[in-house]
C-alpha positions in Angstrom: 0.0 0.0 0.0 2.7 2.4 0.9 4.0 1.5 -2.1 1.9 2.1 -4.2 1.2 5.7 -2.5 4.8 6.9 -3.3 4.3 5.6 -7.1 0.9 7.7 -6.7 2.9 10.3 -5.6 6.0 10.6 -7.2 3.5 10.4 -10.7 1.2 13.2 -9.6 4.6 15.3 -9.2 6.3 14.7 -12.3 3.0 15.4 -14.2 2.6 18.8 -12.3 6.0 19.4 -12.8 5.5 18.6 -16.8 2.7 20.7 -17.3 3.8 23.7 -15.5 7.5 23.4 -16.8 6.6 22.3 -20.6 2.1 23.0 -21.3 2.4 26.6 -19.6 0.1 27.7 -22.6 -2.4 24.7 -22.0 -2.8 25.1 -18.1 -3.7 28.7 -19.6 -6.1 27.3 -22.0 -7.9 24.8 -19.7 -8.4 27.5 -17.2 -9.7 30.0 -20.4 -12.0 27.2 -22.0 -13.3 25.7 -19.2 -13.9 28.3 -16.7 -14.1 31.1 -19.0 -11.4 33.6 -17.7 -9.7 36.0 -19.7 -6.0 35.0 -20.6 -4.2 38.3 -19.2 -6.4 36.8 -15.5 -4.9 33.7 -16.2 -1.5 34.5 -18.1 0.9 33.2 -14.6 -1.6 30.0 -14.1 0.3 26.9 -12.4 -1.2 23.5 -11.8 -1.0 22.6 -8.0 -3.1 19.4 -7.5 -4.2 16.0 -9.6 -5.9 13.4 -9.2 -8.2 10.8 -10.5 -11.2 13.1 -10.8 -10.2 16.9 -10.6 -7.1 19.2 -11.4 -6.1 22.5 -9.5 -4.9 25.3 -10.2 -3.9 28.8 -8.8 -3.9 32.3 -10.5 -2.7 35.0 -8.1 -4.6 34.4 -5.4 -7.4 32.2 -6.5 -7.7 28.9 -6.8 -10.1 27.0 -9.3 -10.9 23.2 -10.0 -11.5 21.4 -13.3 -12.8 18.1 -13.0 -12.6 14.9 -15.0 -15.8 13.6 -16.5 -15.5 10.9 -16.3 -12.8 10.1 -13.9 -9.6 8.9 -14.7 -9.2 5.1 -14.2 -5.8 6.0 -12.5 -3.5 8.4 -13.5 -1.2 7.0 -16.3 -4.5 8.0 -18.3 -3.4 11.5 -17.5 -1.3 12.1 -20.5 -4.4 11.8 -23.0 -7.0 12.9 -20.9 -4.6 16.2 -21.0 -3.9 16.4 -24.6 -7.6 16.0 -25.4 -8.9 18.6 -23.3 -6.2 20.7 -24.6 -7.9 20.2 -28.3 -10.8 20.8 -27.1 -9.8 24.2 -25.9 -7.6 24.9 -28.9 -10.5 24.4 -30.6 -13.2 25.8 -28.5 -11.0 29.3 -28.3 -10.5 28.9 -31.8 -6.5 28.8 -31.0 -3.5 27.3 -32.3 -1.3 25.1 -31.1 2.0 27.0 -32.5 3.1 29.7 -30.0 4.6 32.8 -31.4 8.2 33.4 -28.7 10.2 35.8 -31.1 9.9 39.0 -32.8 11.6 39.1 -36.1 12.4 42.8 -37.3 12.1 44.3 -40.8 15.6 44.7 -41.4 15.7 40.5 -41.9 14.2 40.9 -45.0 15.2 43.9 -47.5 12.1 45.0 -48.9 10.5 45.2 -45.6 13.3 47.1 -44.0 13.1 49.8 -47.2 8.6 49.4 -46.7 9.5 50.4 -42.9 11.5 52.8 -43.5 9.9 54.3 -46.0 6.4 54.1 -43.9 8.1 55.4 -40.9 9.9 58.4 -42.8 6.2 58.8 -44.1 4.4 59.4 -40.8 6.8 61.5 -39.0 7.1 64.0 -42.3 3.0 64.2 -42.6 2.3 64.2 -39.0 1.7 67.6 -38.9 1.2 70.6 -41.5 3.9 73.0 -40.8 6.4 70.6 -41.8 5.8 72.0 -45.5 6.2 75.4 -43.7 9.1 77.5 -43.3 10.2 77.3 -40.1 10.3 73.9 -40.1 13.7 71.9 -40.4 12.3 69.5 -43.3 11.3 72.9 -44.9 14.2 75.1 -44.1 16.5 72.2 -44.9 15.4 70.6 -48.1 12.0 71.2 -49.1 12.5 74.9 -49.4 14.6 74.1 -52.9 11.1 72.4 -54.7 8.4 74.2 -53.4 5.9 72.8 -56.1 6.4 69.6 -54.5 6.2 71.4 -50.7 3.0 72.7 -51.8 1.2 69.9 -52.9 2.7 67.6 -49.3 1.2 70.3 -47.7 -2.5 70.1 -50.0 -2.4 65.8 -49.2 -1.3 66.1 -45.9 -4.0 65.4 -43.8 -5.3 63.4 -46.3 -2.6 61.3 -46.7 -2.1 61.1 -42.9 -5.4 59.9 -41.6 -5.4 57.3 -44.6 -2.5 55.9 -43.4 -3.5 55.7 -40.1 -6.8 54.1 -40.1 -5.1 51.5 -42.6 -2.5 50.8 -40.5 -4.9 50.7 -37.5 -6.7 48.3 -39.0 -4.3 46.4 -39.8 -2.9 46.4 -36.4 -6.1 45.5 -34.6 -5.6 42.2 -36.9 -2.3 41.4 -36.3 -3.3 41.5 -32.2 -6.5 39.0 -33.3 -3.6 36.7 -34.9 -1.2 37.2 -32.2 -4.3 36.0 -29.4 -4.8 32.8 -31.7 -0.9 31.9 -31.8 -1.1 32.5 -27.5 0.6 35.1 -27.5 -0.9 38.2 -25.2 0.1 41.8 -24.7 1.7 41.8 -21.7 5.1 40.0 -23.2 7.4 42.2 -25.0 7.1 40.4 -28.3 3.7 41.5 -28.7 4.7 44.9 -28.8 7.2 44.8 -31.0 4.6 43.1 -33.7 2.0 45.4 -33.1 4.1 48.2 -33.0 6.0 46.8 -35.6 2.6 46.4 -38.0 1.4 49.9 -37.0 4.6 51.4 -38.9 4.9 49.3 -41.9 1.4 47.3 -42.2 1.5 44.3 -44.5 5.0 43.5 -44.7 4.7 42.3 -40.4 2.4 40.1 -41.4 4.5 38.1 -44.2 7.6 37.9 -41.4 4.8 36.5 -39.3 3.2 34.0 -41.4 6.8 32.8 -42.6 7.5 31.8 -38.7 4.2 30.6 -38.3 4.9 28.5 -41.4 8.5 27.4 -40.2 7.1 26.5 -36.9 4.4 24.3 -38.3 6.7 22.3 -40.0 9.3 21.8 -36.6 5.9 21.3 -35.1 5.4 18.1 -37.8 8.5 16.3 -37.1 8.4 16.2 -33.4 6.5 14.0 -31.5 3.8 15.8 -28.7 
């Protein structure tokens, strides 16, 4: 009996262990799917407890139960009781199960780094009228030699400017809806970088994306879960 305890034991450990160490993003999703929590609530989730008929888990200060229905038979069923409940979420949420975990900037890929730059140079030259002004340094400093051209900056300006903006807005508000499926959230760093990083130069954020996406599903393919 006291054998069989310890073996009890030292298995409820090493899965706790597993899943808080390696399945961070799936104790997130159970905890999402099932109890229907936000994922920034739930972003630092840990498995404390399982057993044959209910996890545990704790999020700050709280502490919330998911049960097994039915029961598990003991628990070396675990292991697929966990991955299909983690489908099941995946697919309730309408997630992925490839995690974005690095930014990749423009300047990886030449035509994006000259679309950034070319987008940023863009929004800080129309962000404001007087820049086609005298006065002003782009003005004073270049501009003043082709005033046809000045003149008709200033005439698109605000034009041009809000265009560009509610694009790349749009855009953006995208790129944090495809972020959320790939489980990533906007309290990690990366996310602002891809956000940020779409606001500037729209489209081209998303190609770098869907390249890693792409490279990560096929990693994903010749591993074993």
């Amino acid at each position: 009996m006291a054998s069989s305890e310890a073996q009890e034991a030292t298995a409820k450990e090493r899965i706790i262990k597993h899943m808080n160490a390696d399945h961070q993003d799936s104790v997130r999703r159970y905890l999402e799917y099932a109890k229907e929590l936000p994922p920034l609530t739930v972003r630092h989730a840990k498995m404390t407890d399982i057993n044959l008929d209910r996890m545990t888990f704790e999020y700050g200060r709280k502490e919330e139960i998911i049960k097994f229905d039915p029961p598990l038979g003991s628990l070396r069923e675990a292991r697929e009781r966990l991955v299909k409940l983690d489908q099941d979420c995946l697919k309730g949420l309408g997630r992925s199960d490839i995690r974005i975990a690095k930014y990749i900037p423009p300047y990886t890929k030449p035509f994006h780094f000259v679309n950034f730059s070319v987008c940023l140079l863009t929004y800080l030259a129309f962000w404001r009228p007087a820049n086609f002004k005298p006065g002003s340094l782009l003005f004073d400093y270049l501009l003043f030699r082709y005033p046809a051209f000045s003149s008709f900056c200033l005439t698109i300006q605000p034009y041009l400017f809000t265009i560009m903006c509610a694009i790349h807005a749009f855009e953006s508000t995208q790129m944090v809806k495809k972020l959320e499926k790939h489980n990533l959230l906007m309290d990690e760093g990366i996310w602002w970088a891809w956000v940020g990083s779409c606001f500037v130069e729209g489209v081209t954020s998303f190609w770098r994306l869907d390249g890693l996406i792409e490279d990560k599903t096929k990693e994903k393919g010749t591993k074993k879960h």
